[in-house]
Structure formats: C-alpha cells, structure tokens
C-alpha positions in Angstrom: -23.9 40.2 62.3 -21.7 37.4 63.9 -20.0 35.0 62.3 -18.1 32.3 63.2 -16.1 30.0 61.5 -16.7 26.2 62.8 -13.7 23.6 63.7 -14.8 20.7 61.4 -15.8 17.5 63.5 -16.9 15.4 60.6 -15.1 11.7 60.6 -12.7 11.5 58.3 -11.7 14.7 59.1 -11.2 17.5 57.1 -8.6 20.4 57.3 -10.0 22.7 54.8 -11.3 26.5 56.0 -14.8 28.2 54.7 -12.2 31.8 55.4 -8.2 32.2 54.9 -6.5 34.0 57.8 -6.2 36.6 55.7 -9.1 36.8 54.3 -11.1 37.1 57.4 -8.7 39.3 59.1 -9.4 41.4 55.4 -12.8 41.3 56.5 -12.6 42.3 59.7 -10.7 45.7 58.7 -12.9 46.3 55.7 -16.5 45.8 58.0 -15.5 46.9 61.5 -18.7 46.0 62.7 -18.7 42.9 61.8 -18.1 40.1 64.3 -15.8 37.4 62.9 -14.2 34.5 65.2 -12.6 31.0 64.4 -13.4 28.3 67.0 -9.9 27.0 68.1 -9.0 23.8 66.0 -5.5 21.4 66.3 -6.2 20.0 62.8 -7.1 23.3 60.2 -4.6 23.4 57.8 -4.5 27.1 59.1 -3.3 27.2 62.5 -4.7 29.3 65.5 -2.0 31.5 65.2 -2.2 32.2 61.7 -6.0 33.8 62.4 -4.4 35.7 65.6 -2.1 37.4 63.6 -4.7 38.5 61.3 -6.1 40.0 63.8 -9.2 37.5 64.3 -10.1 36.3 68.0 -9.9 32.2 68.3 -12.2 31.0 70.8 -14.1 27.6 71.7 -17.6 28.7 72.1 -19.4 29.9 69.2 -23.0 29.9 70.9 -22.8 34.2 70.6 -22.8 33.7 66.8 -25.5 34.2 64.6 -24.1 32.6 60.9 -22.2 29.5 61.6 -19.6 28.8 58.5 -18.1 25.2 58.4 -16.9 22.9 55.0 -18.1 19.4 56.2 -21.3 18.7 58.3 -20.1 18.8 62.4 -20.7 16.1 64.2 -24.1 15.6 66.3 -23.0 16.0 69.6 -21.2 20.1 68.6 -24.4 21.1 67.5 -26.1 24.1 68.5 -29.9 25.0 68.7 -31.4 27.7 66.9 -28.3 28.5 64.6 -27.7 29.6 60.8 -25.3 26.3 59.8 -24.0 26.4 56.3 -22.0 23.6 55.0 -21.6 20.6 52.1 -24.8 18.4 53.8 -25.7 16.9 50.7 -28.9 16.2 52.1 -31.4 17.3 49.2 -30.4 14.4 47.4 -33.0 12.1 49.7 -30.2 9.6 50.1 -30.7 7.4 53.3 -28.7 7.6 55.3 -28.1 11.2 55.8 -32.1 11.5 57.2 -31.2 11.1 60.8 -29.0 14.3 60.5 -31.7 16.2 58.4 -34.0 15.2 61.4 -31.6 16.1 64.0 -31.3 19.4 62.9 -35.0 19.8 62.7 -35.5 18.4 65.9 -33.1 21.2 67.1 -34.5 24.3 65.3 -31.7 24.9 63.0 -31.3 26.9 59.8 -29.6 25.3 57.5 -28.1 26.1 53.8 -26.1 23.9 52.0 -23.3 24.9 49.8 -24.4 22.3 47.1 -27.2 24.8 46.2 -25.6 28.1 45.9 -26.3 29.6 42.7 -26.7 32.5 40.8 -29.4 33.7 39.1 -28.7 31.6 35.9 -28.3 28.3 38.0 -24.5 28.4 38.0 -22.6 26.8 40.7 -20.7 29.8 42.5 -19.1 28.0 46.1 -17.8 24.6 45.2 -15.0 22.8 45.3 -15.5 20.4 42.2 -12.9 21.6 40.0 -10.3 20.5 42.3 -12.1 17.3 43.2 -11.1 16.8 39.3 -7.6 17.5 39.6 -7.0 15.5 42.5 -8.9 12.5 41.7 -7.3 11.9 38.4 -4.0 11.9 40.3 -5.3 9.3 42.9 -6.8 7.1 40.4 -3.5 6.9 38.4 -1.6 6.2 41.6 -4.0 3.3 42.3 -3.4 2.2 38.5 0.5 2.3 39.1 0.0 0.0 42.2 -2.3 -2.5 40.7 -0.3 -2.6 37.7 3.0 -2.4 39.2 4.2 0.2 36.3 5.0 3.3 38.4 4.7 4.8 42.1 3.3 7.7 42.6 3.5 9.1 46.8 1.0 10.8 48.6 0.3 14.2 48.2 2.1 16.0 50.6 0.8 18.6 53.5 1.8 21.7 51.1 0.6 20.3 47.9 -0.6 22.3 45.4 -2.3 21.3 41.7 1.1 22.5 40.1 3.3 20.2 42.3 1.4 17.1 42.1 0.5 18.1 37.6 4.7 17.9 37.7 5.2 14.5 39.9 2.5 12.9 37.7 4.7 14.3 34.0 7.3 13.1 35.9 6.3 9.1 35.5 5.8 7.2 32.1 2.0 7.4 31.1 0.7 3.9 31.0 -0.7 2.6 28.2 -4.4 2.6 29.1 -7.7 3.3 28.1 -9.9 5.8 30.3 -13.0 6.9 30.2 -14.7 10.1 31.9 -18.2 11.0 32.6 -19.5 14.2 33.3 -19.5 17.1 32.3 -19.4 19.7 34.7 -16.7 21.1 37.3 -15.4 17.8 38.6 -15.1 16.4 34.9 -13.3 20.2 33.9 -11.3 19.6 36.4 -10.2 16.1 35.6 -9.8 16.6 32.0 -7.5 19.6 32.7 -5.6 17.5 34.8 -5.4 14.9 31.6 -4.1 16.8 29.1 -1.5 18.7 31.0 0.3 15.8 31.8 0.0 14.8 28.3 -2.9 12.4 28.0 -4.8 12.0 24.2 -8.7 12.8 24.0 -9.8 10.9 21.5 -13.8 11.1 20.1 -15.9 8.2 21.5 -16.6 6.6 18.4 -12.7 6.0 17.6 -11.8 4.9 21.3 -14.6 2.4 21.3 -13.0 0.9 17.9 -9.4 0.3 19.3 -8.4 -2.4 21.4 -4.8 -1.6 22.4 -3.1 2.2 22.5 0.5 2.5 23.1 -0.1 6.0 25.2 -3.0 7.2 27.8 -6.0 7.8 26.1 -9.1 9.0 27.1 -12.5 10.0 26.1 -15.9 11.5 27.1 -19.3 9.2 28.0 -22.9 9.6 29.2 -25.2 6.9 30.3 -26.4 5.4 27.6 -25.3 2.0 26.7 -22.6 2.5 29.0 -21.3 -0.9 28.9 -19.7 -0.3 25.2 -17.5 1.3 27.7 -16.7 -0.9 30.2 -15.5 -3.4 27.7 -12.8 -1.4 26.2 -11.5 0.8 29.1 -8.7 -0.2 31.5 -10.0 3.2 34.2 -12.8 4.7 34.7 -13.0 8.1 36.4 -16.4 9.2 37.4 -17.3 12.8 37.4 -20.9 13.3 36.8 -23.7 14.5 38.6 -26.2 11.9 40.7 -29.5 12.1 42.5 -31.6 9.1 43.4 -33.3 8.3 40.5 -31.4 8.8 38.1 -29.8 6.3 35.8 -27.3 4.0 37.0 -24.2 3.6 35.0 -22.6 0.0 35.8 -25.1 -2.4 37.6 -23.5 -5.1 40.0 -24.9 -7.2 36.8 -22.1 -5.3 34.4 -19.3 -6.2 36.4 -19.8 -9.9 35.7 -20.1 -9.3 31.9 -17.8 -11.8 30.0 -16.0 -8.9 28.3 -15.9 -6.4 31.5 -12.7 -4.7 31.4 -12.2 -1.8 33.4 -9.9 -3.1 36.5 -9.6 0.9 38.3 -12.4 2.9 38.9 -11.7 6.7 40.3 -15.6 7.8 41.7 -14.8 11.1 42.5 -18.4 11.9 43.1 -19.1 9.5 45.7 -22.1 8.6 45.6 -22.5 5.3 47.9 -24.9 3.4 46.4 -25.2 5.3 43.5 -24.9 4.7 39.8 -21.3 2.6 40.1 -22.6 0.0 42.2 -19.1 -1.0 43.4 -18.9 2.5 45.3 -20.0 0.8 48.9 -18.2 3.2 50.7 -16.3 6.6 50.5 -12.7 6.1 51.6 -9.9 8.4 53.1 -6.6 10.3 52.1 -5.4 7.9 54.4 -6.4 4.9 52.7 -7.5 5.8 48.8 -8.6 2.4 48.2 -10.5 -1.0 48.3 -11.1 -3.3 46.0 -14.6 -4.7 44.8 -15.3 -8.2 44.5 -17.5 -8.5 41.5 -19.1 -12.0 42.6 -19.7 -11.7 46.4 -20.3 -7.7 45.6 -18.3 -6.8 48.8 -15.3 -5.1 49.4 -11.7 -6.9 49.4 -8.6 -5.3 51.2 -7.2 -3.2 47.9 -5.3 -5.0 45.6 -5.9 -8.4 46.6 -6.7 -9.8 43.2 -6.6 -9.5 39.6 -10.5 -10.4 39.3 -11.0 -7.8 41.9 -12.2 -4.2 40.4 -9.8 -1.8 42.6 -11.8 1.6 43.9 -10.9 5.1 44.8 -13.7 6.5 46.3 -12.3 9.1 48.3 -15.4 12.2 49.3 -13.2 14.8 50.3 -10.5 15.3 47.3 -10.1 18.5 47.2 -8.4 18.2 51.0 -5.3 17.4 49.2 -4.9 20.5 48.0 -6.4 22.5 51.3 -4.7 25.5 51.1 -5.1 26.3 47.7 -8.7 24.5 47.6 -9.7 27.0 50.9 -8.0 30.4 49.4 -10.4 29.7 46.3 -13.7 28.9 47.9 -13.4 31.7 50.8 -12.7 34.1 47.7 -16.3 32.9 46.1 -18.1 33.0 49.6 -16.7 36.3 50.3 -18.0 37.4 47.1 -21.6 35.6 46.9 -22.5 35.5 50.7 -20.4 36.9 53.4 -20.2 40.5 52.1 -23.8 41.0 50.6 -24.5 40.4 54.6 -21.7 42.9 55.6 -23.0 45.3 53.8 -26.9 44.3 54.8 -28.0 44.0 51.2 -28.8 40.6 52.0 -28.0 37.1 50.0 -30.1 35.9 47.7 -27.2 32.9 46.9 -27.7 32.2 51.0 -31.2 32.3 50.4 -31.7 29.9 47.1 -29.4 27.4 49.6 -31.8 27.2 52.1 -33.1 23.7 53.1 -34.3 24.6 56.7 -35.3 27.5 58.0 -35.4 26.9 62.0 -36.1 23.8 61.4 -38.9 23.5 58.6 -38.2 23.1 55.2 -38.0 26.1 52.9 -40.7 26.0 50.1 -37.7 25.2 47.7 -37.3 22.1 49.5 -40.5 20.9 50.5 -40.3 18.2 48.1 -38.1 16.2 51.0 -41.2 15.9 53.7 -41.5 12.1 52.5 -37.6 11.7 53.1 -37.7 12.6 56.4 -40.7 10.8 57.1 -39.1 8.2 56.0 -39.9 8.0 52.1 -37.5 8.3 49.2 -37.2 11.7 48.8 -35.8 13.8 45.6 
C-alpha cells in the first residue's frame, strides 16, 4: 500500500491536510511497510519541513501511489489516470456544474470516494469537517453583521487561530441586539449553536421568538422548512446549516426577498449550496473576501455593503480553513481511525468502500442513480 497525500490545487485554495506531520510520520513507524509521502506544497498550513522531520519523504510526483488523499477536489490538469482519489467532490448531489469533473474523471479511469459519504454502519458521519464549519461561520456572519451595522469590528481570523481564540475575541465585543435564526440540525448547526451560547447568546423556543419584535440581547432560535417565511420577517441574521440536495425544499425563494415585511438584512450560508434553497447564495466566496451583498430586485450580486436594501451574504465553502490546524489534527485522527489503518493492517475499509462513487471510472451500484447526471439529466 502507497499512499500519498495530494498538494491541494483547488481555486480558492485551501491549506488544510487529510494527515498531521505527526500523524503520518506516527504511521509510518507504527506500519513500516507502509508507503506514505506528501507531494511538496508552498501553501499547506504544514510546511515541507514539518513532514521531513517526521520522518515522511516530500516529493512532487505521486504517480508511484496507489490511494491518493487530498481535502478539496485538484484541479484538472494534476490529475492522474487510473488512481484511488479521495476527497470533498460533492458530486452525488447531481448539481450542475460539477458534471464536467465527474466526467473527467470517468474519462480518465479513476476511482473515486468522496468524504461526504463515509459512514458507519448506522449512517453516521465519521470524516467531516462540519462541526467546525459551525463554529467558524457564526463568527464570520457576526463580523459581517458588525460591518453592515456599524456596531462592532471583529478582524480576520488569524494564520494560528484556533475555536478558543476566535470564542474569546467574539465575548470580547458587545452582543448586538438581534434576532437570529438557525437551520439544521446536524454537525454544522452543533457546531454553530455551540459557538452561540458560549459567547453568551439566548436560545429561545420558536414559538416565543416568532412573537417578539425587539430583544435587547442576541437571541436565537431553531427552524425547518416549513412556512419559513414566519422567519424571515422577524429575524435580523440568518445562519444556514442544514443539509441540501436538489430537490429538496427551498427555504427563501427570490420571491421572499421582496416580501413587504422581509427582514433579515445578513445571511451566513455555511452550507453553500449555489443555487440552492437560499436563492441569494449565487456564489461561494473566500477567507479573503467573506462577502457580497444580494440585490433583492435585480437578483444579482452588489459589491458588499453597498446598501441598506441590499441583503449582505457570507457564503464562504471552505470554513473550517480558518481554523486549519486544529480542523486537520481532527479529521486525520477520524481518517486514521475509519480508513487509513483498516488498509494498513489489510482488513480492508468498508467506510472507503460505502464512499465509493467510481470505481475506475464507472459508477459503483450505490451510485448508479447519477447515470442521467452525467448524461446530462438532473441527477439525485
């Protein structure tokens, strides 16, 4: 068995790790026959270095490799035929525009499993980073409320962040006096709502948020889909953590936003799903550059911040990149567990297994069910 941990190529980039430098060097002594290298990367939030001294070779040229471990999907041109890719692809959703990848790696005979789809036996999710999507995206979406509003600044996170640091800059600032709702309820909602209440936030039950008007103090509450827009015209934020596949039911329609009694001026769609069920998600943006703002009449994007009838958007797809260090210790830990040392030890993984999508380049019977996506169809 050779594996070999990818430099990510995606744009915008990404400097989280699938393995620690001390983890794989871990590995390395603990499965001596095991082949383990990192392909050479400027941007890791690990540096080249940090994997020498572990003991692990850095190279450029992974063709030798047999399981190819990556966070983001590479870009086209770095791909190699005939190889075991596993990364977040996201392609068994059947959304559009990711079917010319999906084909491309078809085309090229590749395996492919997706990180997205590794469960265990009971369905649970066991490598993801969606807790810490939470965390992070509930400080992002208060840092775009503090601009638009004017009440507080909150700086970027910084290159050695970690959830504890950026939980004590956002205690550090007065709370505004908002309403906010949450959907979801899964990791990236746990994750958020932790984040809420240790900086001091109020839950309240739905029915008593939707009867108050003004608070004096953050408050926030718990929705689903139905009859969303009881929501959207008592809420100042929205932060959106649940789960989407096409299909399913959309939660503000571009329809909503024009509503007389519309309220909600900051949205925080941590799930990123572009056009999805928040219809004014029409692209994911960067660390760089959290934000946009929506134009509810024209429906296109403003520069952020650019109006008060504007809706203002954080619709950043990589969250957890804040927090890369601590984000990569915890997912290599799970991958370790689930995949990379059921393989060491040539037991096999059924989690690498269920993940699946292609299998040198045909779909896997669990995935069938996208043969009219890539033919063009709608897919899931």
């Amino acid at each position: 068995m050779r594996i070999g941990i990818l430099k990510e190529t995606a744009t915008p980039a990404d400097n989280r790790v699938a393995l620690t430098p001390m983890q794989a060097g871990m590995l390395r002594r603990q499965y001596p026959e095991l082949e383990l290298v990192v392909q050479s990367s400027p941007s890791r939030t690990y540096s080249d270095e940090t994997y020498q001294a572990e003991g692990v070779p850095v190279v450029e040229d992974l063709s030798a490799c047999d399981l190819l471990l990556g966070i983001k999907a590479p870009a086209v041109e770095t791909l190699i035929p005939g190889k075991h890719y596993v990364f977040f692809g996201h392609f068994a959703k059947g959304q559009t525009y990711n079917r010319p990848f999906l084909k491309k790696l078809m085309e090229q005979g590749i395996t492919f499993s997706d990180y997205e789809y590794m469960v265990d036996e009971g369905g649970g999710r066991v490598c993801a980073f969606g807790w810490w999507a939470g965390v992070v995206g509930i400080y992002y979406t208060l840092q775009g409320y503090g601009i638009r509003t004017g009440q507080f600044i909150l700086p970027k996170p910084a290159a050695n962040e970690t959830a504890d640091s950026m939980k004590n800059r956002l205690r550090s600032i007065p709370l505004p006096a908002a309403k906010l709702v949450l959907t979801g309820r899964g990791r990236v909602a746990h994750g958020a709502q932790y984040m809420l209440q240790e900086i001091g936030a109020t839950w309240m039950p739905a029915d008593e948020y939707l009867r108050l008007d003004q608070v004096d103090r953050l408050v926030y509450t718990n929705a689903g889909q139905a009859d969303f827009i009881r929501f959207a015209r008592t809420s100042d934020i929205l932060v959106c953590g649940h789960y989407w596949s096409p299909g399913s039911p959309v939660y503000l329609s571009a329809d909503d936003y024009r509503d007389k009694d519309f309220r909600i001026r900051m949205i925080g769609d941590i799930t990123c799903d572009i056009e999805g069920s928040i219809r004014s998600t029409l692209r994911g943006s960067t660390h760089a550059a959290p934000f946009y703002d929506y134009d509810p009449v024209t429906e296109r994007e403003e520069p952020a911040f650019s109006s008060e009838k504007h809706v203002t958007v954080m619709a950043v797809d990589t969250c957890p990149n804040a927090l890369s260090r601590e984000t990569s210790q915890y997912f290599g830990e799970m991958l370790l567990e689930h995949v990379v040392r059921p393989l060491a030890e040539g037991r096999g993984s059924a989690v690498l297994e269920r993940a699946t999508i292609l299998e040198q380049g045909r779909l896997t019977p669990r995935f069938d069910y996208l043969e009219s996506f890539v033919n063009g169809g709608t897919g899931a």
